[in-house]
C-alpha positions in Angstrom: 32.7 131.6 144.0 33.5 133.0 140.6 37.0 132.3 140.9 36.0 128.3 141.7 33.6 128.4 138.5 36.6 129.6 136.5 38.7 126.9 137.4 36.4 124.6 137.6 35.6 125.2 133.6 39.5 125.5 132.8 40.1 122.3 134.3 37.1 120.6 132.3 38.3 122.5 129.5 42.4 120.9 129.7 40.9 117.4 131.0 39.0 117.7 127.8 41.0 118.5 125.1 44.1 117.7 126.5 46.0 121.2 125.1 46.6 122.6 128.9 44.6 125.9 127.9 43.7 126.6 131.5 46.2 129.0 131.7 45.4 130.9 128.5 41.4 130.9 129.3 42.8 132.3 132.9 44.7 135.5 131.7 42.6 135.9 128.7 40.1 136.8 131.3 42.4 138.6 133.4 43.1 140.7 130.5 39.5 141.1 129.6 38.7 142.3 133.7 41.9 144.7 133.3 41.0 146.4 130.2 37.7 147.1 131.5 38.6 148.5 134.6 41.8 150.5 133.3 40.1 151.4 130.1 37.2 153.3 132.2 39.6 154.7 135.0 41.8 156.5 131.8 38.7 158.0 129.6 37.2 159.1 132.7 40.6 161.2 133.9 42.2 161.9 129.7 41.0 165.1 128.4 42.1 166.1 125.3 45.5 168.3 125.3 44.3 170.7 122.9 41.2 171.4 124.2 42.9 171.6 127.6 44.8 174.7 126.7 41.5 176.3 126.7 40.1 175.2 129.8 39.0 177.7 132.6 39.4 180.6 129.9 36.9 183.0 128.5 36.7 181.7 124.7 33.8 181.8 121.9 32.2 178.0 120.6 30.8 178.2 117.0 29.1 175.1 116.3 28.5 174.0 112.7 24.8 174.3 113.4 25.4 178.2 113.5 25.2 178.2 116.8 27.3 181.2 118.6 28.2 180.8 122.5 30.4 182.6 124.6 31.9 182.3 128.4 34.4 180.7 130.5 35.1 176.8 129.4 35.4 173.7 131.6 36.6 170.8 129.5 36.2 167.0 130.6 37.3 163.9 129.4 34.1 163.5 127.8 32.5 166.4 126.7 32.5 170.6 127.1 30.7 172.9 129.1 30.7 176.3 128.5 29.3 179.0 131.6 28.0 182.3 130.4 29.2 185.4 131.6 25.3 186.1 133.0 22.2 184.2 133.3 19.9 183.4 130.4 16.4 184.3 131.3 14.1 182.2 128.3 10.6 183.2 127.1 9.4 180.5 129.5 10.7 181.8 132.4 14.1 179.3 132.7 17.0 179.9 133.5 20.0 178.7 132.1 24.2 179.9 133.0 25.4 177.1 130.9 25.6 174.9 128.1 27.1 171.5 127.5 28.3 169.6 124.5 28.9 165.7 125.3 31.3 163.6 123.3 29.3 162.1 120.9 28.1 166.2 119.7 31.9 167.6 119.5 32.0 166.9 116.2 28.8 169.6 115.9 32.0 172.0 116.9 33.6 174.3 114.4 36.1 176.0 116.8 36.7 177.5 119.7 38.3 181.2 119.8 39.7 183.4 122.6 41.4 186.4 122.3 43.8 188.4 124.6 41.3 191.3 125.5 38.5 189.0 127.1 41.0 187.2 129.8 41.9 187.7 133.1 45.2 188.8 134.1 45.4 185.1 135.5 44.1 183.6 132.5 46.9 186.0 130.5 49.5 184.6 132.2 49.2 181.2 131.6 48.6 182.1 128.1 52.0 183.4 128.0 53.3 180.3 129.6 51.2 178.2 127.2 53.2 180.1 124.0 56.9 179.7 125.7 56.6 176.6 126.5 54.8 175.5 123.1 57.7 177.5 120.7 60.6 177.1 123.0 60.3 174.0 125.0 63.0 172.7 127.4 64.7 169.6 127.4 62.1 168.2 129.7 59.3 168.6 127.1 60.8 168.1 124.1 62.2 164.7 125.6 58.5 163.7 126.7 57.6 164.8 122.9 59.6 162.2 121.6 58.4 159.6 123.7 55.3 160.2 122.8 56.0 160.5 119.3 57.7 157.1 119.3 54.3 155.4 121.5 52.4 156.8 119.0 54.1 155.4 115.9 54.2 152.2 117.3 50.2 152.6 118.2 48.4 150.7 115.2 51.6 148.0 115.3 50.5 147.4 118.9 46.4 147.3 117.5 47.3 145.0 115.1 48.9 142.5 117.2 46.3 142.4 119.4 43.6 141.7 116.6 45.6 139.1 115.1 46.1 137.6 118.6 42.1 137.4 119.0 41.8 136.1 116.1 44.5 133.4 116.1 42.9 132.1 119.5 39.6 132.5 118.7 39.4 129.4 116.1 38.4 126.9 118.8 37.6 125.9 121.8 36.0 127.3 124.6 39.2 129.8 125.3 38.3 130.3 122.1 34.7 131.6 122.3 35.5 134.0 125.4 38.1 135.5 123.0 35.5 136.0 119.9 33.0 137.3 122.8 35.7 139.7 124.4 37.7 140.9 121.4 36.1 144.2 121.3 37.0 145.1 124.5 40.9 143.2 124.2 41.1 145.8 120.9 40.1 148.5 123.3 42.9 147.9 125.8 45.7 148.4 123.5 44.2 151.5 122.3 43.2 152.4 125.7 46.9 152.0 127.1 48.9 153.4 124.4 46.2 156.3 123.7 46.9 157.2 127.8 51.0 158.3 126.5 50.0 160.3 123.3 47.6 161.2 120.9 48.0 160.5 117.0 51.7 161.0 115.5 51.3 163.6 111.9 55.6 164.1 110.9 54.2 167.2 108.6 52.3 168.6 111.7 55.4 167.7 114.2 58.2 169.4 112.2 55.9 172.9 112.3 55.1 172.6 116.1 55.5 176.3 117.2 55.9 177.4 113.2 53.8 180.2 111.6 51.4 178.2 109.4 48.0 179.0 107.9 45.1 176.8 108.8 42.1 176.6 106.7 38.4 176.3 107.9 35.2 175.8 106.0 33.0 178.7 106.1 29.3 178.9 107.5 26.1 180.4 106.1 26.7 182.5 103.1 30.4 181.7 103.2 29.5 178.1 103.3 31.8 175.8 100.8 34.4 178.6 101.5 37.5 178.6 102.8 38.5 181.1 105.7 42.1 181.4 106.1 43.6 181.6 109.8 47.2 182.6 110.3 49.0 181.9 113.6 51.8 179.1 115.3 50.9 175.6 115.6 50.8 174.8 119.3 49.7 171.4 119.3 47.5 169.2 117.7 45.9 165.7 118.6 43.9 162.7 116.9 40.4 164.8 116.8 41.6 168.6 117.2 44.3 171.3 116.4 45.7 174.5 118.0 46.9 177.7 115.8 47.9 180.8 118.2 48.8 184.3 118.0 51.6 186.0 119.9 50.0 189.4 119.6 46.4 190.0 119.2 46.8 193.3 117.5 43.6 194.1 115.6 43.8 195.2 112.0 41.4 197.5 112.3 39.4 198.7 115.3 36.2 200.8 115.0 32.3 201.5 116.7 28.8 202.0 115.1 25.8 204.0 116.6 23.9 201.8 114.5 20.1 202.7 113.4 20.2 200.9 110.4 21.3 197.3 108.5 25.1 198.4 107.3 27.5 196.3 106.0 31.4 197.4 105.6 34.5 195.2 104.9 34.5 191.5 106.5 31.2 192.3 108.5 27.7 192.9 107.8 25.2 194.5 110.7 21.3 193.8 110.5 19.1 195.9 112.4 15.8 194.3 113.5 13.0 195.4 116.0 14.6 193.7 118.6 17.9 192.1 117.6 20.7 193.0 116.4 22.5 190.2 113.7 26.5 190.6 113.3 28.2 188.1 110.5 31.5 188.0 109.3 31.4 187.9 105.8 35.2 187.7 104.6 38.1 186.0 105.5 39.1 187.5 108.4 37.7 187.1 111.7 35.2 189.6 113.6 35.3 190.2 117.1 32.6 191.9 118.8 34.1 193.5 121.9 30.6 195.4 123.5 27.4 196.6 123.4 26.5 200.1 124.8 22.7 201.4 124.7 21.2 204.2 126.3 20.8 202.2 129.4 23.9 200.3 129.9 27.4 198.9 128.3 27.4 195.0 127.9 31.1 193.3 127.7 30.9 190.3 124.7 34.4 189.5 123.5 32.5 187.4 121.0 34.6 186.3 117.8 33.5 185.7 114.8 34.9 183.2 111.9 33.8 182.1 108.3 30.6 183.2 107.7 29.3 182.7 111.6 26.7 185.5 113.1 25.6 186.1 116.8 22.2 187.4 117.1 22.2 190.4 120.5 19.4 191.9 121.6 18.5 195.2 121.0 16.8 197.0 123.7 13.2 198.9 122.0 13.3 202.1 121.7 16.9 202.5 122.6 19.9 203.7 120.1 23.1 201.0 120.4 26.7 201.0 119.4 29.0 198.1 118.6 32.5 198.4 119.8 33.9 196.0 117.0 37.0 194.4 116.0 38.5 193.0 112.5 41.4 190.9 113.0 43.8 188.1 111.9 45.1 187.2 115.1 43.6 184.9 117.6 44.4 181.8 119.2 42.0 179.0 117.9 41.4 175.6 117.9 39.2 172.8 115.7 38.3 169.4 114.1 40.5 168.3 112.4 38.0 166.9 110.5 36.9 170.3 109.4 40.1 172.2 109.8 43.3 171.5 107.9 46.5 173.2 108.4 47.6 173.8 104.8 50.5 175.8 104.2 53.6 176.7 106.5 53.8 180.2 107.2 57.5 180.9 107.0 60.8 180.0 105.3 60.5 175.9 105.7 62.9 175.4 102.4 66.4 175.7 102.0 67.4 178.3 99.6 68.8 177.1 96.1 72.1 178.8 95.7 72.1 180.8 92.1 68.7 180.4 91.7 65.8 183.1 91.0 62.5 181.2 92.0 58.9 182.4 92.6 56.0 180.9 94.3 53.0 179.1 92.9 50.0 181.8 92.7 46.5 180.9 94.2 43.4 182.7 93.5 43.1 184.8 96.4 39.1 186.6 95.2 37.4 187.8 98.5 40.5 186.2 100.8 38.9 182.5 100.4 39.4 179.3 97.9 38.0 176.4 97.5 38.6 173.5 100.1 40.7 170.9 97.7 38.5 167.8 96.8 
């Protein structure tokens, strides 16, 4: 029946104007009945790639909201969940063993973190695999990189066509007013379709793909405005996020506090209340808080800490409790790009200048953090 109607109204529509557009109204709505169907059958199955090197791993979400949450991640197409290592019992009597971010609150995100310690020996394998395939790729993957690369650069051409396309048909007629009507969704297809091959194409970002570089992230709280500093590789990045990881998650320093009282020692700062127990990282080096142990029993966290973020624990009354801690450099992380920025390379980019005696710009480098450039 609506197969009639439609050529039914294409014939009026030639008989009438006498420009045989029949044919164009036709696949115009082809198209239109494509896009729709492929465009919905891709976002429901695409996940992002950076976010996917994550997935089913033990990693910490900050949110820019200060929000601190920890547990194994489960990443969809459109949106994150995050399953805590135990249930969370609320003053109400609820219980909650998750929490899930859709896709219009990603962009609440500051970064996800995981570190070495807190995976399974599963999990640590394909972490390995992750970093040898990322900094020495094979033939296979570098080849698929380059397709990509090249279906990316040719991305907004493709848009653009497609707009002016609407546009040029859309002037008149009644081919014309299903174009004006369906434009939106005709835009969406060639975005849709090339999206499916690759993500955005950055040439500074490609030529340090598995590079040291240092990737700098606006601070929270007190550190707010601030700049925290990340070393690490650059695995991968896409249009909305971007990977850093470490080879080795060495700490640079390693210690626990019996803690009775607020303290506060380099990069973190401790506050003791009645009940809870507030950790922030106050430089610019990450914190990561490894367990609890109280009189009546030893808690595993792995809970890392960046720019000013602080997790609140609670303290059991009436008991004494010591923090197994961690200050580090070295983790594998991954953020907005709208927030996060990888700034500098992290090795030897430039070709030497034969006979020549250089130095390097200086920066000031007070408390480890700048000033995000405006």
């Amino acid at each position: 029946m609506i197969a009639a109607t439609i050529l039914a109204q294409s014939d009026a529509a030639s008989s009438g104007s006498g420009l045989g557009l029949d044919n164009l109204f036709l696949w115009t709505v082809l198209v239109v009945i494509v896009a729709s169907m492929l465009g919905a059958v891709i976002r429901r199955r695409q996940r992002d790639k950076c976010l996917k090197l994550l997935n089913d791993h033990h990693v910490t979400l900050l949110t820019t909201g200060g929000q601190v949450l920890w547990g194994d991640l489960v990443v969809y197409s459109q949106g994150l969940e995050v399953r805590f290592d135990a249930p969370y019992q609320t003053q109400r009597g609820l219980t909650k063993t998750s929490a899930m971010l859709f896709d219009d609150e990603l962009g609440q995100c500051l970064a996800l973190c995981r570190i070495e310690e807190a995976l399974t020996p599963n999990e640590r394998r394909v972490r390995r695999r992750q970093i040898r395939r990322s900094f020495n790729p094979g033939p296979w993957r570098r080849s698929w990189r380059w397709v990509r690369n090249v279906v990316n650069t040719l991305r907004d051409a493709l848009t653009q066509v497609m707009g002016m396309f609407a546009g040029k048909v859309g002037k008149g007629g009644m081919v014309g007013g299903v174009v004006k009507t369906q434009r939106t969704k005709i835009d969406d297809l060639s975005k849709t379709l090339v999206g499916a091959a690759g993500n955005a194409y950055e040439p500074m970002l490609e030529r340090h793909i598995g590079r040291p570089v240092i990737l700098e992230l606006v601070g929270l709280g007190s550190e707010a405005g601030a700049v925290c500093e990340i070393p690490g590789f650059l695995v991968d990045y896409s249009e909305r996020f971007v990977a850093v990881f470490n080879v080795d998650h060495e700490p640079l320093e390693e210690f626990q506090l019996q803690l009775t009282e607020s303290v506060q020692r380099e990069g973190v700062k401790l506050d003791v209340l009645d009940d809870k127990i507030v950790v922030t990282a106050t430089g610019g080096d990450t914190i990561v808080v490894r367990s609890m142990k109280s009189d009546s029993a030893t808690t595993d966290l792995a809970i890392v800490l960046v720019g000013g973020s602080s997790v609140r624990l609670t303290r059991p009354r009436g008991e004494s409790v010591t923090l197994h801690l961690q200050r580090t450099r070295h983790i594998d992380i991954v953020c907005p790009r709208s927030i996060a920025r990888v700034r500098n390379a992290g090795d030897s980019a430039t070709k030497g200048r034969r006979d020549w005696a250089g130095a390097a710009p200086q920066e000031d480098d007070a408390a480890g953090a700048g000033q995000r450039p405006q």
